[in-house]
C-alpha positions as CSV (number, residue, x, y, z in Angstrom):
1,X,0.0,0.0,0.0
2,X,2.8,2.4,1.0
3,X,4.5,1.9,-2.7
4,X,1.2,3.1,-4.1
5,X,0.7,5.9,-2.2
6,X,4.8,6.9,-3.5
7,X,3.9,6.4,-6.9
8,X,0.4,8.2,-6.8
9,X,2.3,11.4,-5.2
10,X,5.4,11.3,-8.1
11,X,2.7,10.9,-10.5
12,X,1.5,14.2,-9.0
13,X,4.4,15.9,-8.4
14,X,5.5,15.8,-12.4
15,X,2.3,16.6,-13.4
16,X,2.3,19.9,-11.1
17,X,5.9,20.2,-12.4
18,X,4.6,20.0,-16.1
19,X,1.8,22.6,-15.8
20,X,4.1,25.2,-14.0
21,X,6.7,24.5,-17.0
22,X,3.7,25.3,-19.2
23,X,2.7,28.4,-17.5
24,X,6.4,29.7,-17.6
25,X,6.6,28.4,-21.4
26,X,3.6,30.3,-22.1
27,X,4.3,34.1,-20.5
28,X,4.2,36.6,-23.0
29,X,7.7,37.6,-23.8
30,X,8.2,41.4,-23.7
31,X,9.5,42.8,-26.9
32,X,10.5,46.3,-28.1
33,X,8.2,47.4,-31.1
34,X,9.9,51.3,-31.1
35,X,12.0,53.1,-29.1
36,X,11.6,56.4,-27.8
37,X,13.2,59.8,-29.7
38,X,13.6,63.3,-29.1
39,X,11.4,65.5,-30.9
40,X,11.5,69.1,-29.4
41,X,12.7,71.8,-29.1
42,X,14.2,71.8,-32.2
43,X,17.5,70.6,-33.2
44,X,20.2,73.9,-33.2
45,X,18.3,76.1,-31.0
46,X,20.1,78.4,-29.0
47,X,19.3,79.4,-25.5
48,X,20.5,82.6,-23.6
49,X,20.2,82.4,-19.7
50,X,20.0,85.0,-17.6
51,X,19.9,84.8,-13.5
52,X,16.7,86.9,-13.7
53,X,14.8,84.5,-15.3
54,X,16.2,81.5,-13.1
55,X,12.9,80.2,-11.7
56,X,11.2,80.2,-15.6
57,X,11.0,77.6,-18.0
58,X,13.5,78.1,-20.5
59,X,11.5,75.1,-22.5
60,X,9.7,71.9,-23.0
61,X,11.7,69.3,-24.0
62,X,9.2,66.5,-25.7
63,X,10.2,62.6,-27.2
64,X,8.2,60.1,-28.5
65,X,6.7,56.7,-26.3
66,X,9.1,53.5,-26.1
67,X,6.1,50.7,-27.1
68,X,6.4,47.2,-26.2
69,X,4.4,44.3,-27.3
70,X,2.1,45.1,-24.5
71,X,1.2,47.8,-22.0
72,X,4.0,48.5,-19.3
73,X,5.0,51.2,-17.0
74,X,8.2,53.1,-18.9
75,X,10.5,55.4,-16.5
76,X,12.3,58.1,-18.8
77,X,15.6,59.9,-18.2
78,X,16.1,63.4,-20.0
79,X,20.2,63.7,-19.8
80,X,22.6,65.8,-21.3
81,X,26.0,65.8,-22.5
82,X,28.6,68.2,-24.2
83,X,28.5,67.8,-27.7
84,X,29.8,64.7,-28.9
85,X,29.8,63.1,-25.3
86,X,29.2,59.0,-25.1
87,X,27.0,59.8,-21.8
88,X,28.6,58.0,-19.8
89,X,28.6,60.6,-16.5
90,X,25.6,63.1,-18.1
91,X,23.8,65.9,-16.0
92,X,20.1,64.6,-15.8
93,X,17.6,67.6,-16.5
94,X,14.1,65.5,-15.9
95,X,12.9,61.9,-14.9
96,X,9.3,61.5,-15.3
97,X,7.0,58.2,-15.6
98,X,5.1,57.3,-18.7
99,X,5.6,60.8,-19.5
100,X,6.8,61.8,-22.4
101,X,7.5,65.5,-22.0
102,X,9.6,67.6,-19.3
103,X,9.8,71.5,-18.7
104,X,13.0,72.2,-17.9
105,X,13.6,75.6,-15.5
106,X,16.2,78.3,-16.5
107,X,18.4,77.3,-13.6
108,X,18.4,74.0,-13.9
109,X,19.4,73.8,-17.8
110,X,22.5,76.4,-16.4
111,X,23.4,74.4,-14.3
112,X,23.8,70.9,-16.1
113,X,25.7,73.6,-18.4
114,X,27.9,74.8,-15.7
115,X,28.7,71.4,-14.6
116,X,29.5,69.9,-17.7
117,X,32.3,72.9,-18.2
118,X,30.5,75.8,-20.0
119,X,32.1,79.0,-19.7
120,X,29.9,82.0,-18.5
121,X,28.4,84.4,-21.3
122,X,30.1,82.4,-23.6
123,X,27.9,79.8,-26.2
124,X,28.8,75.9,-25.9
125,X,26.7,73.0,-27.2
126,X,25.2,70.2,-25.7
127,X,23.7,66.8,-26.8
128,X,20.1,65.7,-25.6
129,X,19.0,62.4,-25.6
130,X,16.4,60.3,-23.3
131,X,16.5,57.1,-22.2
132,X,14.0,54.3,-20.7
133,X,13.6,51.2,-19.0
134,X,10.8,48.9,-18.1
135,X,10.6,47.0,-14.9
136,X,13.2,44.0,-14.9
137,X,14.9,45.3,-17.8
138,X,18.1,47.1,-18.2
139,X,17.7,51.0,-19.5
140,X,18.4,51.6,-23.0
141,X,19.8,55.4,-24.6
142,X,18.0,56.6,-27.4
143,X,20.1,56.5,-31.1
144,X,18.9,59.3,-31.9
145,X,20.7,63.1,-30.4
146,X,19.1,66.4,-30.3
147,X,21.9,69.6,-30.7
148,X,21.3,73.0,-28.6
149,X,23.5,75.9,-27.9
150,X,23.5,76.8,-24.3
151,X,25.0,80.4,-23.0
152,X,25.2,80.1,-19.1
153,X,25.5,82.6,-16.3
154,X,27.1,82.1,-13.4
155,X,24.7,79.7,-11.4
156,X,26.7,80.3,-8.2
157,X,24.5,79.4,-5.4
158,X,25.1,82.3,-2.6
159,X,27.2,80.7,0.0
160,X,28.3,83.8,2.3
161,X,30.2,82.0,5.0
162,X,34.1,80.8,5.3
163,X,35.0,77.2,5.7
164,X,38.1,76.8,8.3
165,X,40.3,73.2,7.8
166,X,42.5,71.9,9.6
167,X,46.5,71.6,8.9
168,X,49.8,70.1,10.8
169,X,51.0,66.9,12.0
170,X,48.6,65.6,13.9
171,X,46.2,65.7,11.3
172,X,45.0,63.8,8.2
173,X,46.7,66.2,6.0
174,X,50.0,66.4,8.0
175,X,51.7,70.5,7.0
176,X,50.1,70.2,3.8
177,X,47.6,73.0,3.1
178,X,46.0,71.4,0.2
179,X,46.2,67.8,1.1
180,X,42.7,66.7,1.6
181,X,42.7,68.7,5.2
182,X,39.6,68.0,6.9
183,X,37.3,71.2,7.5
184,X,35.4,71.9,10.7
185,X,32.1,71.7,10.9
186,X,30.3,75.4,11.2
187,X,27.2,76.1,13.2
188,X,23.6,75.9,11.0
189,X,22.9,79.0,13.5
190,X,25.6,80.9,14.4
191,X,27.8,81.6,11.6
192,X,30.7,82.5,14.1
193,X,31.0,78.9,15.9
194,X,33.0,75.9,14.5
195,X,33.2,72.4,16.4
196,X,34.8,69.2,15.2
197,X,35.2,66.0,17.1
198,X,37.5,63.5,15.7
199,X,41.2,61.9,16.2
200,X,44.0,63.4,16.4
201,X,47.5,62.2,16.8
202,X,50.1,63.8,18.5
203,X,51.6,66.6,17.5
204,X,50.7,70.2,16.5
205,X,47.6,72.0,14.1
206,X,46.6,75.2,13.4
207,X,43.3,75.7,11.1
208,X,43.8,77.5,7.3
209,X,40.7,78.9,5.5
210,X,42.1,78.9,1.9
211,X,43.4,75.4,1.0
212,X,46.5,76.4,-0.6
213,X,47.3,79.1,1.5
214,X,48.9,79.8,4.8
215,X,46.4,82.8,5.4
216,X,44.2,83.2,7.0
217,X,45.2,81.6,9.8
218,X,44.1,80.5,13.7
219,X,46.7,78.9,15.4
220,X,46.9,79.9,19.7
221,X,46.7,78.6,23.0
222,X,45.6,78.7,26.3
223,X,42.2,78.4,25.3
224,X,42.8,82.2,22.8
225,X,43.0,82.1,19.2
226,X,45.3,84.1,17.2
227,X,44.6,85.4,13.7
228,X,47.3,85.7,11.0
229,X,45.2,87.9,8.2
230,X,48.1,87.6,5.5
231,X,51.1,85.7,5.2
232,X,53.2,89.1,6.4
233,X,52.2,88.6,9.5
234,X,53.8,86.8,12.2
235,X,52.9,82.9,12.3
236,X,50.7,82.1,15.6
237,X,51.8,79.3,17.3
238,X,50.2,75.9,17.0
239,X,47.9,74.4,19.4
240,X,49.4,70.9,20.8
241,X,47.9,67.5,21.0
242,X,50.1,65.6,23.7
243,X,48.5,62.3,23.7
244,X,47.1,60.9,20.3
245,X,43.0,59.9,20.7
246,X,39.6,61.5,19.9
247,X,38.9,65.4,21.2
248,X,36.4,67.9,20.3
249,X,38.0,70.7,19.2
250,X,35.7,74.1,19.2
251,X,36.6,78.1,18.1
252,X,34.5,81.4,18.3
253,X,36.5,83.2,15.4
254,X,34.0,86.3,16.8
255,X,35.5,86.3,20.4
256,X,38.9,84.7,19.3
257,X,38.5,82.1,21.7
258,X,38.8,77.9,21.3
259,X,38.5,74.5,23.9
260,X,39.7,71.0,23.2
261,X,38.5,68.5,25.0
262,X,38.8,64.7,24.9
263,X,35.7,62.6,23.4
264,X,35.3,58.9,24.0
265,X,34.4,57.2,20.9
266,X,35.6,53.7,22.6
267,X,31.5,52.5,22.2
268,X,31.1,54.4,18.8
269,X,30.0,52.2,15.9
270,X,32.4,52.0,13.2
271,X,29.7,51.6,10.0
272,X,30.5,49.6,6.9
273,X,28.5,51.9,4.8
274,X,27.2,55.5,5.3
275,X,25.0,56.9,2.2
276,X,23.2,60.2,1.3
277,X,19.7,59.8,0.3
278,X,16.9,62.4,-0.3
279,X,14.9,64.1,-3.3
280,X,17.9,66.5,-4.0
281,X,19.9,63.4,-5.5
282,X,17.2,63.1,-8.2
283,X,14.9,66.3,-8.2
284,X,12.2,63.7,-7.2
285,X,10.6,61.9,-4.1
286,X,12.4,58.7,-5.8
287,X,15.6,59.9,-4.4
288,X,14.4,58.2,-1.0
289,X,14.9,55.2,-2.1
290,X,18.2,55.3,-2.6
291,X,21.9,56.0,-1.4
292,X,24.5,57.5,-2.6
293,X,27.4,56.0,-1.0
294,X,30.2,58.2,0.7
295,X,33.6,57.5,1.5
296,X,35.1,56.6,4.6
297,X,38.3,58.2,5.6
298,X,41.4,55.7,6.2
299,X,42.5,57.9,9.2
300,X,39.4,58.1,11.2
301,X,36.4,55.8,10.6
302,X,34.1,57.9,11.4
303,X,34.5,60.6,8.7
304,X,33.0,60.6,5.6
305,X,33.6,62.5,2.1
306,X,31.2,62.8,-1.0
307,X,31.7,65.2,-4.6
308,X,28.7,64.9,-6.3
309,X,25.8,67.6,-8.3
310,X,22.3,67.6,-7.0
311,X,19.0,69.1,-7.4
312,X,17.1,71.4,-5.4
313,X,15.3,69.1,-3.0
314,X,16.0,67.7,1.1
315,X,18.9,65.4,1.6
316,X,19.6,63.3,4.8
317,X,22.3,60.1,5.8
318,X,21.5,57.0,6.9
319,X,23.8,53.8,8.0
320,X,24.0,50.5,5.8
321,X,21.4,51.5,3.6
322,X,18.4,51.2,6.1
323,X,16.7,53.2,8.2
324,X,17.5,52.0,11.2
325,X,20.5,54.6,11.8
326,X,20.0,58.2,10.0
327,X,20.9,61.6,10.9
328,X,19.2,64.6,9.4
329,X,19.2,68.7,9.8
330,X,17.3,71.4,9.5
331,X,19.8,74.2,7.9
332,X,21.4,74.0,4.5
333,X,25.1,73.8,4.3
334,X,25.9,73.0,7.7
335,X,25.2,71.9,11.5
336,X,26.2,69.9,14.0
337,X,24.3,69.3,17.1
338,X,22.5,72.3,18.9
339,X,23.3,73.9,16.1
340,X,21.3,72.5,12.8
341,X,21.3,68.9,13.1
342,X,18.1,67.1,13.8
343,X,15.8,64.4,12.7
344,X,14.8,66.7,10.4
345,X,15.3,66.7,6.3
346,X,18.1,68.8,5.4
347,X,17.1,71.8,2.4
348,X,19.4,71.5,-0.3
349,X,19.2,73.7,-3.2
350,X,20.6,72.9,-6.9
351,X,24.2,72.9,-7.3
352,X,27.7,70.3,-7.3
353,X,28.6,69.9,-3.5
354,X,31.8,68.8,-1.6
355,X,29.9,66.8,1.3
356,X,31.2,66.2,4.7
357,X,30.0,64.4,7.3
358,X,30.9,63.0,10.8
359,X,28.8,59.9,12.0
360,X,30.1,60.5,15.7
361,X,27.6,63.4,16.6
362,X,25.9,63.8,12.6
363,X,27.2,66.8,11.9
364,X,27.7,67.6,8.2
365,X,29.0,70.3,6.0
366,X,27.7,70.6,2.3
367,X,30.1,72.9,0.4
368,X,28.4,74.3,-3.2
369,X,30.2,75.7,-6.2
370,X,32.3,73.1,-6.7
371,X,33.9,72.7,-10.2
Protein backbone atom coordinates (compact mmCIF):
# COMPACT_ATOMS: atom_id res chain seq x y z
CA UNK A 1 0.00 0.00 0.00
CA UNK A 2 2.79 2.38 1.03
CA UNK A 3 4.51 1.91 -2.73
CA UNK A 4 1.20 3.07 -4.12
CA UNK A 5 0.74 5.90 -2.18
CA UNK A 6 4.76 6.87 -3.53
CA UNK A 7 3.94 6.44 -6.91
CA UNK A 8 0.39 8.24 -6.76
CA UNK A 9 2.27 11.35 -5.21
CA UNK A 10 5.43 11.34 -8.10
CA UNK A 11 2.66 10.89 -10.46
CA UNK A 12 1.49 14.18 -9.01
CA UNK A 13 4.42 15.89 -8.37
CA UNK A 14 5.48 15.83 -12.41
CA UNK A 15 2.26 16.61 -13.44
CA UNK A 16 2.33 19.87 -11.06
CA UNK A 17 5.90 20.23 -12.41
CA UNK A 18 4.60 19.97 -16.08
CA UNK A 19 1.84 22.63 -15.84
CA UNK A 20 4.06 25.19 -14.02
CA UNK A 21 6.66 24.55 -16.99
CA UNK A 22 3.69 25.30 -19.15
CA UNK A 23 2.73 28.39 -17.49
CA UNK A 24 6.44 29.68 -17.63
CA UNK A 25 6.63 28.44 -21.42
CA UNK A 26 3.62 30.27 -22.11
CA UNK A 27 4.28 34.07 -20.53
CA UNK A 28 4.20 36.64 -23.03
CA UNK A 29 7.73 37.61 -23.79
CA UNK A 30 8.17 41.40 -23.67
CA UNK A 31 9.50 42.79 -26.91
CA UNK A 32 10.45 46.33 -28.10
CA UNK A 33 8.23 47.38 -31.09
CA UNK A 34 9.94 51.29 -31.08
CA UNK A 35 12.04 53.13 -29.14
CA UNK A 36 11.56 56.45 -27.85
CA UNK A 37 13.19 59.82 -29.68
CA UNK A 38 13.62 63.33 -29.09
CA UNK A 39 11.39 65.51 -30.88
CA UNK A 40 11.49 69.08 -29.39
CA UNK A 41 12.71 71.84 -29.15
CA UNK A 42 14.17 71.80 -32.22
CA UNK A 43 17.47 70.56 -33.23
CA UNK A 44 20.15 73.88 -33.23
CA UNK A 45 18.34 76.08 -30.98
CA UNK A 46 20.12 78.42 -29.01
CA UNK A 47 19.29 79.39 -25.48
CA UNK A 48 20.53 82.61 -23.55
CA UNK A 49 20.16 82.38 -19.75
CA UNK A 50 19.99 85.00 -17.56
CA UNK A 51 19.92 84.80 -13.51
CA UNK A 52 16.69 86.92 -13.72
CA UNK A 53 14.75 84.54 -15.30
CA UNK A 54 16.19 81.51 -13.14
CA UNK A 55 12.89 80.23 -11.72
CA UNK A 56 11.23 80.20 -15.61
CA UNK A 57 10.99 77.59 -18.05
CA UNK A 58 13.50 78.08 -20.47
CA UNK A 59 11.48 75.13 -22.49
CA UNK A 60 9.68 71.93 -22.96
CA UNK A 61 11.72 69.33 -24.02
CA UNK A 62 9.18 66.50 -25.67
CA UNK A 63 10.20 62.64 -27.17
CA UNK A 64 8.21 60.15 -28.52
CA UNK A 65 6.68 56.67 -26.30
CA UNK A 66 9.14 53.53 -26.09
CA UNK A 67 6.14 50.73 -27.12
CA UNK A 68 6.36 47.24 -26.20
CA UNK A 69 4.40 44.28 -27.27
CA UNK A 70 2.09 45.10 -24.49
CA UNK A 71 1.19 47.81 -22.01
CA UNK A 72 3.95 48.46 -19.31
CA UNK A 73 4.97 51.23 -16.96
CA UNK A 74 8.21 53.07 -18.87
CA UNK A 75 10.51 55.44 -16.53
CA UNK A 76 12.35 58.07 -18.84
CA UNK A 77 15.64 59.91 -18.22
CA UNK A 78 16.10 63.42 -19.95
CA UNK A 79 20.20 63.65 -19.83
CA UNK A 80 22.61 65.84 -21.31
CA UNK A 81 26.03 65.82 -22.53
CA UNK A 82 28.60 68.18 -24.18
CA UNK A 83 28.48 67.77 -27.72
CA UNK A 84 29.82 64.69 -28.87
CA UNK A 85 29.84 63.09 -25.28
CA UNK A 86 29.24 58.96 -25.06
CA UNK A 87 27.05 59.84 -21.83
CA UNK A 88 28.64 58.02 -19.84
CA UNK A 89 28.62 60.59 -16.47
CA UNK A 90 25.64 63.14 -18.10
CA UNK A 91 23.81 65.91 -16.04
CA UNK A 92 20.06 64.62 -15.78
CA UNK A 93 17.55 67.56 -16.54
CA UNK A 94 14.10 65.50 -15.95
CA UNK A 95 12.88 61.87 -14.89
CA UNK A 96 9.28 61.49 -15.34
CA UNK A 97 7.03 58.23 -15.56
CA UNK A 98 5.13 57.33 -18.70
CA UNK A 99 5.60 60.83 -19.50
CA UNK A 100 6.85 61.79 -22.40
CA UNK A 101 7.49 65.53 -22.02
CA UNK A 102 9.58 67.59 -19.33
CA UNK A 103 9.81 71.55 -18.71
CA UNK A 104 13.04 72.22 -17.89
CA UNK A 105 13.61 75.61 -15.52
CA UNK A 106 16.25 78.29 -16.54
CA UNK A 107 18.42 77.26 -13.57
CA UNK A 108 18.44 73.97 -13.86
CA UNK A 109 19.35 73.80 -17.76
CA UNK A 110 22.45 76.38 -16.41
CA UNK A 111 23.40 74.38 -14.26
CA UNK A 112 23.81 70.95 -16.05
CA UNK A 113 25.72 73.62 -18.43
CA UNK A 114 27.95 74.80 -15.69
CA UNK A 115 28.66 71.44 -14.61
CA UNK A 116 29.52 69.89 -17.72
CA UNK A 117 32.27 72.94 -18.15
CA UNK A 118 30.52 75.81 -20.00
CA UNK A 119 32.06 78.96 -19.74
CA UNK A 120 29.95 82.04 -18.45
CA UNK A 121 28.43 84.37 -21.28
CA UNK A 122 30.12 82.43 -23.55
CA UNK A 123 27.90 79.79 -26.20
CA UNK A 124 28.79 75.94 -25.88
CA UNK A 125 26.67 73.02 -27.19
CA UNK A 126 25.17 70.16 -25.66
CA UNK A 127 23.69 66.81 -26.80
CA UNK A 128 20.10 65.70 -25.63
CA UNK A 129 18.99 62.39 -25.55
CA UNK A 130 16.40 60.29 -23.27
CA UNK A 131 16.50 57.14 -22.25
CA UNK A 132 13.95 54.33 -20.74
CA UNK A 133 13.56 51.15 -18.96
CA UNK A 134 10.82 48.93 -18.12
CA UNK A 135 10.65 46.98 -14.86
CA UNK A 136 13.25 44.04 -14.87
CA UNK A 137 14.86 45.25 -17.85
CA UNK A 138 18.07 47.13 -18.22
CA UNK A 139 17.69 50.97 -19.53
CA UNK A 140 18.40 51.58 -23.00
CA UNK A 141 19.77 55.37 -24.63
CA UNK A 142 17.95 56.56 -27.36
CA UNK A 143 20.13 56.46 -31.08
CA UNK A 144 18.87 59.33 -31.93
CA UNK A 145 20.70 63.09 -30.39
CA UNK A 146 19.09 66.40 -30.26
CA UNK A 147 21.93 69.60 -30.67
CA UNK A 148 21.34 72.99 -28.64
CA UNK A 149 23.51 75.89 -27.85
CA UNK A 150 23.53 76.81 -24.30
CA UNK A 151 24.99 80.38 -23.00
CA UNK A 152 25.16 80.13 -19.10
CA UNK A 153 25.47 82.56 -16.30
CA UNK A 154 27.09 82.13 -13.41
CA UNK A 155 24.68 79.67 -11.35
CA UNK A 156 26.66 80.32 -8.20
CA UNK A 157 24.52 79.39 -5.36
CA UNK A 158 25.12 82.29 -2.55
CA UNK A 159 27.21 80.75 0.02
CA UNK A 160 28.33 83.84 2.26
CA UNK A 161 30.25 82.01 5.03
CA UNK A 162 34.11 80.76 5.29
CA UNK A 163 35.03 77.16 5.73
CA UNK A 164 38.11 76.84 8.25
CA UNK A 165 40.30 73.18 7.81
CA UNK A 166 42.52 71.92 9.61
CA UNK A 167 46.52 71.58 8.91
CA UNK A 168 49.79 70.07 10.79
CA UNK A 169 50.97 66.89 12.03
CA UNK A 170 48.57 65.65 13.94
CA UNK A 171 46.17 65.70 11.35
CA UNK A 172 45.05 63.79 8.23
CA UNK A 173 46.74 66.22 6.01
CA UNK A 174 50.01 66.38 8.01
CA UNK A 175 51.71 70.49 7.02
CA UNK A 176 50.09 70.24 3.76
CA UNK A 177 47.63 72.96 3.10
CA UNK A 178 45.97 71.42 0.24
CA UNK A 179 46.20 67.84 1.13
CA UNK A 180 42.68 66.70 1.64
CA UNK A 181 42.69 68.73 5.22
CA UNK A 182 39.64 68.00 6.87
CA UNK A 183 37.30 71.24 7.49
CA UNK A 184 35.42 71.91 10.67
CA UNK A 185 32.12 71.70 10.92
CA UNK A 186 30.30 75.35 11.16
CA UNK A 187 27.18 76.13 13.21
CA UNK A 188 23.60 75.93 11.01
CA UNK A 189 22.89 78.98 13.51
CA UNK A 190 25.63 80.87 14.43
CA UNK A 191 27.75 81.59 11.59
CA UNK A 192 30.67 82.51 14.14
CA UNK A 193 31.01 78.86 15.85
CA UNK A 194 33.02 75.89 14.52
CA UNK A 195 33.21 72.41 16.39
CA UNK A 196 34.80 69.24 15.23
CA UNK A 197 35.16 65.97 17.06
CA UNK A 198 37.52 63.46 15.72
CA UNK A 199 41.16 61.93 16.20
CA UNK A 200 44.03 63.39 16.45
CA UNK A 201 47.48 62.15 16.76
CA UNK A 202 50.10 63.82 18.51
CA UNK A 203 51.62 66.62 17.47
CA UNK A 204 50.69 70.17 16.49
CA UNK A 205 47.60 72.05 14.13
CA UNK A 206 46.59 75.24 13.37
CA UNK A 207 43.28 75.72 11.06
CA UNK A 208 43.79 77.47 7.35
CA UNK A 209 40.68 78.86 5.48
CA UNK A 210 42.14 78.90 1.90
CA UNK A 211 43.44 75.39 1.04
CA UNK A 212 46.51 76.40 -0.64
CA UNK A 213 47.35 79.07 1.50
CA UNK A 214 48.85 79.81 4.81
CA UNK A 215 46.38 82.76 5.38
CA UNK A 216 44.18 83.17 6.99
CA UNK A 217 45.15 81.65 9.77
CA UNK A 218 44.06 80.53 13.67
CA UNK A 219 46.74 78.94 15.43
CA UNK A 220 46.90 79.90 19.72
CA UNK A 221 46.74 78.61 23.03
CA UNK A 222 45.64 78.74 26.27
CA UNK A 223 42.25 78.36 25.25
CA UNK A 224 42.78 82.17 22.78
CA UNK A 225 42.99 82.11 19.22
CA UNK A 226 45.30 84.08 17.21
CA UNK A 227 44.59 85.44 13.75
CA UNK A 228 47.30 85.75 10.97
CA UNK A 229 45.19 87.87 8.17
CA UNK A 230 48.06 87.64 5.48
CA UNK A 231 51.13 85.66 5.25
CA UNK A 232 53.18 89.08 6.44
CA UNK A 233 52.16 88.58 9.52
CA UNK A 234 53.77 86.82 12.24
CA UNK A 235 52.91 82.94 12.27
CA UNK A 236 50.73 82.08 15.59
CA UNK A 237 51.82 79.31 17.30
CA UNK A 238 50.17 75.86 17.01
CA UNK A 239 47.88 74.44 19.37
CA UNK A 240 49.38 70.94 20.83
CA UNK A 241 47.91 67.51 21.04
CA UNK A 242 50.12 65.62 23.65
CA UNK A 243 48.50 62.30 23.65
CA UNK A 244 47.07 60.86 20.33
CA UNK A 245 42.98 59.91 20.70
CA UNK A 246 39.58 61.46 19.87
CA UNK A 247 38.90 65.38 21.19
CA UNK A 248 36.41 67.88 20.28
CA UNK A 249 38.05 70.67 19.17
CA UNK A 250 35.65 74.06 19.23
CA UNK A 251 36.63 78.15 18.12
CA UNK A 252 34.50 81.44 18.29
CA UNK A 253 36.48 83.20 15.44
CA UNK A 254 33.97 86.27 16.84
CA UNK A 255 35.48 86.33 20.36
CA UNK A 256 38.86 84.75 19.32
CA UNK A 257 38.49 82.12 21.66
CA UNK A 258 38.79 77.91 21.32
CA UNK A 259 38.52 74.48 23.87
CA UNK A 260 39.73 71.01 23.17
CA UNK A 261 38.50 68.48 25.05
CA UNK A 262 38.83 64.66 24.91
CA UNK A 263 35.68 62.59 23.35
CA UNK A 264 35.29 58.86 23.96
CA UNK A 265 34.35 57.18 20.93
CA UNK A 266 35.65 53.66 22.60
CA UNK A 267 31.50 52.48 22.19
CA UNK A 268 31.11 54.45 18.81
CA UNK A 269 30.00 52.19 15.90
CA UNK A 270 32.41 51.98 13.25
CA UNK A 271 29.69 51.65 10.04
CA UNK A 272 30.49 49.61 6.94
CA UNK A 273 28.52 51.91 4.81
CA UNK A 274 27.19 55.47 5.35
CA UNK A 275 25.05 56.94 2.22
CA UNK A 276 23.24 60.24 1.26
CA UNK A 277 19.74 59.84 0.27
CA UNK A 278 16.93 62.35 -0.26
CA UNK A 279 14.89 64.08 -3.26
CA UNK A 280 17.88 66.49 -3.98
CA UNK A 281 19.87 63.39 -5.47
CA UNK A 282 17.25 63.06 -8.20
CA UNK A 283 14.88 66.27 -8.23
CA UNK A 284 12.23 63.71 -7.24
CA UNK A 285 10.61 61.94 -4.15
CA UNK A 286 12.42 58.74 -5.78
CA UNK A 287 15.62 59.88 -4.40
CA UNK A 288 14.35 58.18 -1.03
CA UNK A 289 14.95 55.18 -2.09
CA UNK A 290 18.25 55.32 -2.64
CA UNK A 291 21.92 56.03 -1.41
CA UNK A 292 24.49 57.53 -2.63
CA UNK A 293 27.37 56.03 -1.04
CA UNK A 294 30.21 58.20 0.71
CA UNK A 295 33.55 57.54 1.49
CA UNK A 296 35.05 56.57 4.59
CA UNK A 297 38.25 58.15 5.57
CA UNK A 298 41.38 55.71 6.24
CA UNK A 299 42.55 57.85 9.20
CA UNK A 300 39.43 58.13 11.17
CA UNK A 301 36.45 55.76 10.57
CA UNK A 302 34.07 57.91 11.43
CA UNK A 303 34.53 60.57 8.65
CA UNK A 304 32.99 60.63 5.59
CA UNK A 305 33.58 62.48 2.12
CA UNK A 306 31.16 62.79 -0.96
CA UNK A 307 31.65 65.20 -4.61
CA UNK A 308 28.72 64.88 -6.28
CA UNK A 309 25.82 67.65 -8.26
CA UNK A 310 22.33 67.62 -6.98
CA UNK A 311 18.98 69.15 -7.40
CA UNK A 312 17.08 71.43 -5.40
CA UNK A 313 15.26 69.07 -3.04
CA UNK A 314 16.02 67.73 1.12
CA UNK A 315 18.92 65.36 1.63
CA UNK A 316 19.55 63.26 4.77
CA UNK A 317 22.29 60.15 5.83
CA UNK A 318 21.54 57.00 6.88
CA UNK A 319 23.76 53.76 7.97
CA UNK A 320 24.03 50.47 5.81
CA UNK A 321 21.35 51.46 3.58
CA UNK A 322 18.45 51.24 6.08
CA UNK A 323 16.70 53.23 8.15
CA UNK A 324 17.53 51.98 11.24
CA UNK A 325 20.49 54.56 11.76
CA UNK A 326 19.97 58.17 10.04
CA UNK A 327 20.86 61.59 10.91
CA UNK A 328 19.17 64.55 9.39
CA UNK A 329 19.23 68.66 9.82
CA UNK A 330 17.27 71.38 9.47
CA UNK A 331 19.78 74.24 7.93
CA UNK A 332 21.37 74.04 4.53
CA UNK A 333 25.05 73.81 4.30
CA UNK A 334 25.90 73.03 7.68
CA UNK A 335 25.25 71.88 11.54
CA UNK A 336 26.19 69.88 14.01
CA UNK A 337 24.28 69.25 17.09
CA UNK A 338 22.46 72.30 18.94
CA UNK A 339 23.33 73.92 16.10
CA UNK A 340 21.33 72.53 12.84
CA UNK A 341 21.31 68.87 13.14
CA UNK A 342 18.10 67.10 13.76
CA UNK A 343 15.77 64.40 12.71
CA UNK A 344 14.83 66.67 10.37
CA UNK A 345 15.29 66.71 6.26
CA UNK A 346 18.08 68.84 5.41
CA UNK A 347 17.11 71.82 2.40
CA UNK A 348 19.39 71.55 -0.32
CA UNK A 349 19.16 73.65 -3.20
CA UNK A 350 20.57 72.93 -6.95
CA UNK A 351 24.23 72.91 -7.29
CA UNK A 352 27.66 70.30 -7.28
CA UNK A 353 28.61 69.90 -3.54
CA UNK A 354 31.78 68.77 -1.59
CA UNK A 355 29.86 66.76 1.33
CA UNK A 356 31.23 66.18 4.74
CA UNK A 357 30.00 64.40 7.34
CA UNK A 358 30.93 63.05 10.80
CA UNK A 359 28.82 59.89 11.97
CA UNK A 360 30.12 60.55 15.74
CA UNK A 361 27.64 63.41 16.65
CA UNK A 362 25.92 63.76 12.60
CA UNK A 363 27.23 66.78 11.85
CA UNK A 364 27.68 67.64 8.18
CA UNK A 365 29.01 70.29 6.00
CA UNK A 366 27.65 70.62 2.35
CA UNK A 367 30.12 72.90 0.41
CA UNK A 368 28.44 74.25 -3.16
CA UNK A 369 30.16 75.69 -6.17
CA UNK A 370 32.32 73.08 -6.68
CA UNK A 371 33.94 72.72 -10.22
Amino acid sequence: MKNIYKIVIAFVSVLFLSCNADAVDNRPVLEKISGSEMTLPATGKAFVLTEANAANAADKFVWTPAEYSYDVVVNYTLMMDKKGGDFSNPQVLATTTDVTEASVLVKNLNQAAIALGAVPGTASQYDIKVKWSVAGTESIVAQNTLTISVTAYTGLVPYPYTDWYLVGDATVAGWNNNNGNQPLFRSGTNSNLYKFTGYFKAGYFKVISKLGNWAPMYGGSGGSLVYRATEADSDPASINIATAGYYTFSINVQNLTYTLVPYDASSATVHSTIGLIGSSRTGTDAGWGEDTDMTKSTFDAHKWTLTLSLFDGEAKFRANNTWDVNWGGDKAFSGYPANGTGSGNIPVVRSKYKVYFNDLDGSYLMIPNQQ
